[in-house]
DOKETOR-870705 format. One line per field, with one value per residue (C-alpha): x, y, z. Coordinates in steps of 0.05 Angstrom, whole numbers, padded with zeros to 5 digits, always signed. Each point is the difference from the previous one (the first is absolute). Example, Ala and Ser with C-alpha at 12.3 -4.5 7.8 and 13.67 -1.06 7.14 Angstrom:
REM DOKETOR-870705
px <- c(+00246;+00027)
py <- c(-00090;+00069)
pz <- c(+00156;-00013)
END
This chain:
REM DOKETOR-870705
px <- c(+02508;+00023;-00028;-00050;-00040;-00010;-00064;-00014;-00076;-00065;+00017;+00066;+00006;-00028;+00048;+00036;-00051;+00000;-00073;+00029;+00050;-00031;+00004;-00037;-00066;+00010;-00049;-00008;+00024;-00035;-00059;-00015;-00062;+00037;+00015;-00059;-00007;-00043;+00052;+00038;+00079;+00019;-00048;+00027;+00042;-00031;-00051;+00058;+00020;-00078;+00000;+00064;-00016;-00072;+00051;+00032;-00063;-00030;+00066;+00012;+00062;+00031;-00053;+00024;+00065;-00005;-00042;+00060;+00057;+00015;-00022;+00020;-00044;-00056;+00029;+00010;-00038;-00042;-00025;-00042;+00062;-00031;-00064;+00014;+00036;-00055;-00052;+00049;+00007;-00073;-00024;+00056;-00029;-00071;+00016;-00052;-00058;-00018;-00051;-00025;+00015;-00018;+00032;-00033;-00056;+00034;-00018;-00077;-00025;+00031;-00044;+00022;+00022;+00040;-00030;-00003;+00007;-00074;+00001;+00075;-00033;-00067;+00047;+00045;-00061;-00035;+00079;+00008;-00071;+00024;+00058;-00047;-00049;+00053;+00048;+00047;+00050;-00001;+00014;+00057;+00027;-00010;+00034;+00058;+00014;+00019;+00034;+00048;+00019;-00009;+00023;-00067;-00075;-00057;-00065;-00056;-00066;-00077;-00064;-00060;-00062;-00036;+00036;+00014;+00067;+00069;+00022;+00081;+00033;+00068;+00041;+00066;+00052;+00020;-00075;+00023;+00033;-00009;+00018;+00053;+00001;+00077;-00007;-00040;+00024;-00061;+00000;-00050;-00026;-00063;-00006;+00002;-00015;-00013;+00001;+00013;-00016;-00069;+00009;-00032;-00069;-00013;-00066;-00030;+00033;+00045;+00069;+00066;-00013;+00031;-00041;+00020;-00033;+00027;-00010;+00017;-00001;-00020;-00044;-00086;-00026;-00065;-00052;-00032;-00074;-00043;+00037;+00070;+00013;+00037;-00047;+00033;-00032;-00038;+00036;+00053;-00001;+00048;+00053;+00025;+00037;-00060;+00044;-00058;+00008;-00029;+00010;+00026;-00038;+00086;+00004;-00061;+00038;+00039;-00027;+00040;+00001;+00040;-00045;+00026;-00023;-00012;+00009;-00009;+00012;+00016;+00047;+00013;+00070;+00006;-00025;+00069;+00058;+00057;+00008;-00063;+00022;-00042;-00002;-00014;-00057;-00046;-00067;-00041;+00024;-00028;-00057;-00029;-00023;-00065;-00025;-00053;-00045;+00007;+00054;+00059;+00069;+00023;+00041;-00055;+00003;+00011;-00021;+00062;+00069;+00050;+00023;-00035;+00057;+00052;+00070;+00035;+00077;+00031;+00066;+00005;+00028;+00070;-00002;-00024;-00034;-00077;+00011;+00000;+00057;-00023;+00025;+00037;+00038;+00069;-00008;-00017;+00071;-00001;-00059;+00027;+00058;-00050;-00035;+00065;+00027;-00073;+00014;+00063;-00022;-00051;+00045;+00039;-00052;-00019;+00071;+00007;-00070;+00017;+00074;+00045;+00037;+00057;-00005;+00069;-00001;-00079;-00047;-00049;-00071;-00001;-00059;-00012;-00042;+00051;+00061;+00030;+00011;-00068;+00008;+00011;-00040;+00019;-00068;-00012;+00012;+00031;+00053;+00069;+00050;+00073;+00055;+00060;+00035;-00061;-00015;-00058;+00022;-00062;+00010;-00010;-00026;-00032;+00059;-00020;-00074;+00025;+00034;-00054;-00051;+00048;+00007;-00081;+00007;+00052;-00045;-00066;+00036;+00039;-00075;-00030;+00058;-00002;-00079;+00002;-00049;+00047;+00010;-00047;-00049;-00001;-00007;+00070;+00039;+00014;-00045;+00060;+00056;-00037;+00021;-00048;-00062;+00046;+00040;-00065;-00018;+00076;-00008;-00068;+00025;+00008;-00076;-00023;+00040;-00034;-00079;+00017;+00022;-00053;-00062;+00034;-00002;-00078;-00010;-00026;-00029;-00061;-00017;-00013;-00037;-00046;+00001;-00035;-00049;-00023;-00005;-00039;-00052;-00006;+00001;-00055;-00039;-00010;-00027;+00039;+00060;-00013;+00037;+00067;+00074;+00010;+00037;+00067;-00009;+00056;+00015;+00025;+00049;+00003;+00068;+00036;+00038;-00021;+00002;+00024;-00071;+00029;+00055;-00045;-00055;+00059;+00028;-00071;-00013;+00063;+00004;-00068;+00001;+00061;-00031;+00041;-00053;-00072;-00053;-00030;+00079;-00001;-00068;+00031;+00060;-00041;-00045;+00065;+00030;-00061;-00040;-00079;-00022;-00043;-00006;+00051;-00044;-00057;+00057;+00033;-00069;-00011;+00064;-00022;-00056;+00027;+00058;-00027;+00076;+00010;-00066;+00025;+00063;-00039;-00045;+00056;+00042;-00065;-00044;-00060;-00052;-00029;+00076;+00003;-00068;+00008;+00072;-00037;-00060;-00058;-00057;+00011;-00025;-00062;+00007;-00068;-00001;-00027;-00063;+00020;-00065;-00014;-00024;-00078;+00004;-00057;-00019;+00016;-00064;+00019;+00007;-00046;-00065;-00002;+00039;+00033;+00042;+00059;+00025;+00007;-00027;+00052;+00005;-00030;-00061;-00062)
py <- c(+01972;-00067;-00039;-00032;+00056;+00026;-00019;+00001;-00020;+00045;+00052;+00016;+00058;+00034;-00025;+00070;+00024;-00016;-00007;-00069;-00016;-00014;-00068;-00047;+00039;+00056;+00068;-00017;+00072;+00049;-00054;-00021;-00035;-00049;-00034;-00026;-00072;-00018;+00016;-00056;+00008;-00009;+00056;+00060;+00013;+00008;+00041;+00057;+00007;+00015;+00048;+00035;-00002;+00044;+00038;+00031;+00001;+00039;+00056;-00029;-00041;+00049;-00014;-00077;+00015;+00052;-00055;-00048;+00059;+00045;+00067;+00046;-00053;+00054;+00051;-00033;+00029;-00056;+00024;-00055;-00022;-00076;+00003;+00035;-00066;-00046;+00042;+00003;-00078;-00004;+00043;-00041;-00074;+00022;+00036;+00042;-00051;-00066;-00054;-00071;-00038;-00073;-00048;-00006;+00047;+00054;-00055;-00001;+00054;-00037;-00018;-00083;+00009;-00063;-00044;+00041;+00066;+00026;-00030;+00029;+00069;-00009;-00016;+00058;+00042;-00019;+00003;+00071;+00016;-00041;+00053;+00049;-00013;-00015;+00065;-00056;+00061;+00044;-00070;-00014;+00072;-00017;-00065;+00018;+00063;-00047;-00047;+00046;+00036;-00067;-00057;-00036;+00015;-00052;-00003;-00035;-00022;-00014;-00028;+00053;-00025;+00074;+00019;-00073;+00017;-00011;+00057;+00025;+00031;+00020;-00021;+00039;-00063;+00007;-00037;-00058;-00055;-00063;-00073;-00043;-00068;-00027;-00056;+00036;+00016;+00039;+00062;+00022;-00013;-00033;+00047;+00073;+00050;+00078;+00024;+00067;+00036;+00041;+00061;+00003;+00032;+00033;+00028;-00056;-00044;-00044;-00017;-00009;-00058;-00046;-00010;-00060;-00029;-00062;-00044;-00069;-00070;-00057;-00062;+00007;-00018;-00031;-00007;-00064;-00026;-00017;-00079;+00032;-00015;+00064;+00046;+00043;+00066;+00027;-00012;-00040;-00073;-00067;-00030;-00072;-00002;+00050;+00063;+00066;+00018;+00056;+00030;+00063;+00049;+00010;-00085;-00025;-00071;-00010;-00004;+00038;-00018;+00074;+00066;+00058;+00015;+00086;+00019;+00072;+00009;+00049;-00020;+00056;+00017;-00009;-00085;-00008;-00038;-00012;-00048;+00032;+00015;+00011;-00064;-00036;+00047;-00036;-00010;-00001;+00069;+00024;+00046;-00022;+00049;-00013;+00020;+00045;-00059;-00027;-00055;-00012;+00013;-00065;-00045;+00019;-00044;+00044;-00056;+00019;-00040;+00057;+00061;+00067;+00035;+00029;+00022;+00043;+00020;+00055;-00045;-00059;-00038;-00033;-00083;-00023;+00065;+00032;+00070;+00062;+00059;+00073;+00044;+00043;-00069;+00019;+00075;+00019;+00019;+00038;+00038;+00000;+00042;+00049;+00015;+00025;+00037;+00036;+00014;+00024;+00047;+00029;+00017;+00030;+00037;+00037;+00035;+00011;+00037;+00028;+00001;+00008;+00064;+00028;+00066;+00033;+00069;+00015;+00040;-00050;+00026;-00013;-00027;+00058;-00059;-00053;+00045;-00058;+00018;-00024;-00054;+00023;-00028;+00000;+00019;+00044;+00074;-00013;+00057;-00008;+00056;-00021;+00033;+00031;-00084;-00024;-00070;-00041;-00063;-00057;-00076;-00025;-00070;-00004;-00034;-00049;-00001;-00014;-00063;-00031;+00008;-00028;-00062;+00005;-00010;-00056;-00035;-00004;-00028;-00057;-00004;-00010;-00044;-00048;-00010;-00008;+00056;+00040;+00076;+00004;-00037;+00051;+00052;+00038;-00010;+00052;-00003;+00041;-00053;-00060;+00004;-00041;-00051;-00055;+00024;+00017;-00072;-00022;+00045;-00040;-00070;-00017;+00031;-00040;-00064;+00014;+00011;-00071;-00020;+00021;-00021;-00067;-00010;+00015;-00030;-00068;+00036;+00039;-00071;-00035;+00054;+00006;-00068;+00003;+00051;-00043;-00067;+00038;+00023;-00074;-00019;+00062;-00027;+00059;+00012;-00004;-00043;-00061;-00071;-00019;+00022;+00078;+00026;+00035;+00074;+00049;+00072;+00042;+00058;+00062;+00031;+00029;+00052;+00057;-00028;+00039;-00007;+00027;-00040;-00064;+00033;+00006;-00075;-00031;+00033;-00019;-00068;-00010;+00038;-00043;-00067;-00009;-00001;-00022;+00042;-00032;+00012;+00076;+00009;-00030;+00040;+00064;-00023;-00009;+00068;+00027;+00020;-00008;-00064;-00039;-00064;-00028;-00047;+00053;+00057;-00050;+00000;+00062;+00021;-00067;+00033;+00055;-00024;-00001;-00005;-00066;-00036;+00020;-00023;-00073;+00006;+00001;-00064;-00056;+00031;-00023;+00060;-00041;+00008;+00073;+00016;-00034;+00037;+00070;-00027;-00006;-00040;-00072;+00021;-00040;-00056;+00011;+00034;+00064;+00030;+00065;+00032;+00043;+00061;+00002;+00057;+00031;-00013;+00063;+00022;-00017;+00061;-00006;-00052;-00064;-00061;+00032;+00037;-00037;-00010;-00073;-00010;-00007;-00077;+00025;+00035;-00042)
pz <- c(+02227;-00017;-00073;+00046;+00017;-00075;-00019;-00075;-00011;-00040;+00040;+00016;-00041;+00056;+00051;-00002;+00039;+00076;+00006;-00045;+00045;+00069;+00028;+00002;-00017;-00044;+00000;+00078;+00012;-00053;-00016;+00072;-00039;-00035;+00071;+00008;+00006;-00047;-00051;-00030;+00007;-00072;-00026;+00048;-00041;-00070;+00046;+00022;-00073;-00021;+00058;-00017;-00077;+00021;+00038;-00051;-00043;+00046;+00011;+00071;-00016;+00058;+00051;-00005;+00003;+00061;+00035;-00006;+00041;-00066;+00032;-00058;-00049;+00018;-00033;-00064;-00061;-00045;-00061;-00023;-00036;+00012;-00012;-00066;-00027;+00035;-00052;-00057;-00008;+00014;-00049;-00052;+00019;-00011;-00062;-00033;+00007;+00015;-00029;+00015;-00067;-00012;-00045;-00063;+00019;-00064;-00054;+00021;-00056;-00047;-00067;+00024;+00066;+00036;+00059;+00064;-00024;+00009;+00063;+00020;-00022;+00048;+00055;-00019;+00006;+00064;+00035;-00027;+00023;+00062;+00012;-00014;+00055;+00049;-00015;-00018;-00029;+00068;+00038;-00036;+00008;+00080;-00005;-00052;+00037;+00070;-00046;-00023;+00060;+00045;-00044;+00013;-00009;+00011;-00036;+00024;-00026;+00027;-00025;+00013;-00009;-00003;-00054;-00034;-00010;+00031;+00041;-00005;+00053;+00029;+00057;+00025;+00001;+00078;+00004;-00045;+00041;-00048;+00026;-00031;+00023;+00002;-00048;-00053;-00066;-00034;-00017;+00037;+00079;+00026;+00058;-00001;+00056;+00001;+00071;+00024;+00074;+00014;+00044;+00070;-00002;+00065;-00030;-00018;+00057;-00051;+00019;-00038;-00054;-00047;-00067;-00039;-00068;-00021;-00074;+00014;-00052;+00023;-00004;-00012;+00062;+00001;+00059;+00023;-00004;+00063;-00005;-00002;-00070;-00045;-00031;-00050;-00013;-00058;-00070;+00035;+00000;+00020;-00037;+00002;+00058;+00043;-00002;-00022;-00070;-00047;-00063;-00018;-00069;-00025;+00007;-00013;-00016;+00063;+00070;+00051;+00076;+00013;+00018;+00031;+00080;+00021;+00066;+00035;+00076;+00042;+00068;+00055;+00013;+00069;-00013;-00033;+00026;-00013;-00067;-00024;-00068;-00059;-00017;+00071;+00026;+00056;-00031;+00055;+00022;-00074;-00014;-00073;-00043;-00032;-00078;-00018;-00006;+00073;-00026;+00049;-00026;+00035;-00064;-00047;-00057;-00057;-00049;-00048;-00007;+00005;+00048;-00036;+00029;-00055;+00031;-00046;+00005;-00028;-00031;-00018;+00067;+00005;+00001;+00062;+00019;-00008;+00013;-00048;+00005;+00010;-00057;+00064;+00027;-00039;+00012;+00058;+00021;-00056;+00030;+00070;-00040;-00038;+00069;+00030;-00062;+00000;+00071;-00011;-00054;+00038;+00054;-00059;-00028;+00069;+00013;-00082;+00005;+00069;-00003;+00066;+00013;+00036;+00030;+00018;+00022;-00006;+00051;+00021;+00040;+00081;+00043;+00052;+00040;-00012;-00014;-00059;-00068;-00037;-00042;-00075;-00053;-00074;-00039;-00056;+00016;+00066;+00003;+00045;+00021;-00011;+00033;-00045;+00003;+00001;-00044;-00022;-00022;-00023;-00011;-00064;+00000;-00071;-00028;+00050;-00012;-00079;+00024;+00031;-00053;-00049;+00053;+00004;-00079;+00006;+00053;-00031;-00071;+00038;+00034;-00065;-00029;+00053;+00001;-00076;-00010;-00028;-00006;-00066;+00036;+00059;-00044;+00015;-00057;-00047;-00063;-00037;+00028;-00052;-00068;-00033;+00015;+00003;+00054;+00042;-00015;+00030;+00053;+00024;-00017;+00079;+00017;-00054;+00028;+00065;-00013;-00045;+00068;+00039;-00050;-00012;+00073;+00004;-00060;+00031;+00064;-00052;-00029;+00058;+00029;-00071;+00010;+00075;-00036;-00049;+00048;+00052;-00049;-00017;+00074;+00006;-00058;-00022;-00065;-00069;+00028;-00016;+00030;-00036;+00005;+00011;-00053;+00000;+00020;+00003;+00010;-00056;+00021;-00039;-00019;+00052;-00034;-00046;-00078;-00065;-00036;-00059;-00014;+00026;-00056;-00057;+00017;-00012;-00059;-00032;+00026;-00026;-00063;-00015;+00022;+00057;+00057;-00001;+00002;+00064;+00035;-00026;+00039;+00060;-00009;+00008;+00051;+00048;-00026;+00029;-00061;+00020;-00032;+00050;-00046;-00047;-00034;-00007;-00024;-00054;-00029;-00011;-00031;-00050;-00024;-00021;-00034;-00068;-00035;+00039;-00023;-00068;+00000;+00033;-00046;-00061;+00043;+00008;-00045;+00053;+00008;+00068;+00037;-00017;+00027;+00056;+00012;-00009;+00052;-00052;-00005;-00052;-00069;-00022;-00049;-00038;-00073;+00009;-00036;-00023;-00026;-00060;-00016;-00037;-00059;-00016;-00085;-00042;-00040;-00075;-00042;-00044;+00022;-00039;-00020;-00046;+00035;-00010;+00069;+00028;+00062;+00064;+00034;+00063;-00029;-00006)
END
């Protein structure tokens, strides 16, 4: 193999395998599917590395390997070995929980909150309710799931008018084949297809198919009037020069001249030639699919200015590339290695169990039919006769057996060194072998480096696609979302490793007691140690009312009775004088009748 031949691209730490290494077209001879011509060149192979990545998902990593002339591949033993990492690093980029948070929405229940933050917290509401409706957590489990063990996931999003709401759903990425025109720097495409192949349907008399949906950009087209002149449609209008026009509800001050085109066809695989790829599919050979409403599927115009397609990766991709990195890509050597030690001990295991012996000298049973020795088994109770130099002599492989679960051992934490996830993040490090907290905390430095990784690169991905949320319930005019910019949604991650509530708990009391942290950063200090406090704001309230030493020790610093009520939550004290009513005494009889008693009369007695 000269220099030439390597080829170092997206995928190339595959090219070990020879299901990698055909020419030309690689997967022709364990995927004979991926020859078909509708396929584009450049995508074959990013399609054999999603098929051998579900391969060793799925335990059949030595079914693809057989298929390619290793005929002891099906013996191998797989032990789920990958698709115990593929969940590990899953259940460490979700974290514990996940939430839609707006900017600015956690100042709303302030007593003077700023501009925006009542309406951040409406929006905040109707996304979560949003999410809700739409399962939006069990999606992302779908989606996240195929990221990591793929490198790629897609999202994409519809407008249904039954349920006023945009719909989310899920697409394995060996149906994403996006378009990328040669001069164009944006980050994103103006043409993306999902395609895939429908089975032959002898019941129903359907044959082999080829489905393809396809989001396009392009220019408003407008129709023409009975004298030829351009009609634009309804809410669309001309601009200076004649070109159609119409406003969007997220830019009400600009006119746009860009909408987005959907198209869903169906082509039968026995119409396509040669050069029929994806992208150059004849469409007068095309079946259109219609909606439930009757409309044709035929560049539908969408009446929004953007793709409501979301592709998500898994890393963030090298310069010049767009693809993700499954969390197996560096290892799977590594697990090519663990398969054949298993193997290897299980072979072990049989003839420790069931261990081989040597019979010198012994007085084995005949076959009267056969007139051979019969075959002697070594089971419990079995009993042999020995002559007087007779010997029994049994191989002893567990030495051997030893050896190759200590190799199993060395394996799976090279396994977990090299995908970052670390043997305390697998769960098979010795609890006793960490001294403290701190070297736990050391031991997880590289998981931690790699869930910051792996958020950071779907960071941008969950905006966007909040972002298509929020503009399709404007483009839905559905109720509540009113015109203007959409606002800045994210998704908040929980912590992805267990925390020491105590010592969190004894580091915000002491940093607070001692003035060193606010009390609005202590609450949020708990809240992400996992304490149960649903609302900061709401929570720093309540411990104010209640904190009777602090109003006193305000009350003693500004000497203003209004700031210390408000601080404990109480109504403002009234500023009228008080009538404070008094008590009517009944007059004592005198002691003897008559003015000359001697007693003076009291001031409030007539």
């Amino acid at each position: 193999m000269g220099l030439r031949s390597i080829l170092i691209d997206g995928w190339s730490w595959l090219n070990f395998k020879a299901v990698m290494n055909e020419p030309h077209r690689p997967g022709r001879a364990v995927f004979p599917e991926l020859a078909a011509t509708w396929l584009p060149e450049d995508d074959l192979r990013r399609l054999t590395a999603y098929k051998a990545l579900a391969a060793y998902d799925s335990n059949q990593a030595g079914q693809m390997a057989a298929a390619t002339g290793d005929d002891d591949a099906l013996e191998r033993r797989e032990l789920g070995d990958p698709s115990k990492l593929v969940e590990t690093a899953l259940g460490y980029l979700l974290g514990s929980e996940q939430h839609v948070v707006v900017a600015g929405a956690e100042r709303a229940d302030d007593d003077d909150p700023p501009a925006g933050a009542v309406e951040a917290a409406a929006v905040q509401a109707r996304l979560r309710q949003w999410a809700e409706d739409e399962l939006f957590a069990l999606r992302m489990q779908q989606a996240e799931r195929t990221a990591v063990l793929s490198g790629d996931a897609v999202y994409v999003l519809a407008w249904e008018g039954d349920k006023f709401l945009p719909t989310l759903r899920t697409y394995d990425p060996g149906f994403y084949f996006p378009q990328w025109d040669d001069d164009q720097d944006n980050e994103f495409p103006t043409r993306v297809h999902l395609a895939w192949e429908l089975p032959e349907d002898p019941v129903f008399g359907l044959k082999a198919r080829l489905r393809r949906i396809t989001w396009e950009l392009g220019s408003i087209e407008a129709g023409t009037s009975r004298t030829g002149a351009l009609e634009p449609a309804a809410g669309d209008r001309l601009d200076t020069v004649g070109r159609p026009v119409r406003t969007y509800p997220w830019d009400p001050q600009r006119a746009s001249g860009v909408t987005c085109y959907l198209s869903d066809g169906e082509w039968l695989l026995e119409d396509l030639r040669r050069g029929n790829t994806v992208d150059r599919l004849d469409c007068s050979k095309a079946r259109w699919r219609t909606r439930s409403d009757g409309q044709i599927l035929d560049r539908l115009d969408l009446r929004i200015d953007f793709i409501p397609l979301v592709h998500l990766t898994n890393t963030i991709p090298h310069g010049g590339d767009r693809w993700g990195q499954s969390i197996l890509a560096k290892v799977l050597q590594g697990l090519d290695e663990l398969a054949a030690t298993d193997s290897d001990s299980a072979s072990a295991s049989a003839t420790t169990g069931t261990p081989i012996i040597g019979l010198a000298g012994a007085q084995l049973p005949w076959d009267r039919a056969t007139g051979q020795p019969v075959p002697v088994q070594v089971r419990a109770g079995a009993v042999w006769q020995l002559g007087e130099s007779g010997r029994m002599d049994a191989l002893d492989t567990s030495p051997q057996l030893a050896e190759l679960r200590a190799r199993s051992e060395h394996l799976m934490d090279r396994i977990a060194s090299a995908s970052r996830i670390t043997a305390a993040g697998l769960g098979t490090l010795d609890p006793s072998s960490v001294p403290s907290g701190y070297n736990l905390q050391l031991a997880l430095g590289p998981l931690d480096s790699l869930v910051s990784s792996m958020r950071l690169a779907r960071a941008h991905k969950y905006r966007l696609l909040l972002k298509f949320v929020q503009r399709l319930f404007q483009a839905g005019q559905a109720d509540g979302w009113p015109a203007g910019e959409t606002s800045s949604a994210r998704i908040a991650w929980g912590p992805h490793t267990p925390t020491d509530r105590v010592g969190v708990l004894d580091e915000v009391v002491k940093g607070y007691t001692n003035g060193v942290l606010s009390l609005e950063t202590a609450v949020r200090m708990l809240m992400d140690a996992g304490y149960p406090v649903e609302d900061a704001a709401e929570e720093v309230k309540r411990i104010q009312t209640r904190a009777f030493d602090a109003a006193a020790r305000l009350a003693d610093a500004t000497g203003d009775n209004s700031e210390v009520r408000n601080y404990l939550g109480l109504l403002e004290a009234g500023r009228e004088i008080p009538v404070v009513p008094l008590p009517v005494v009944e007059p004592e009889a005198p002691a003897s009748g008559g003015a000359d008693s001697g007693v003076a009369p009291r001031a409030d007695q007539p």
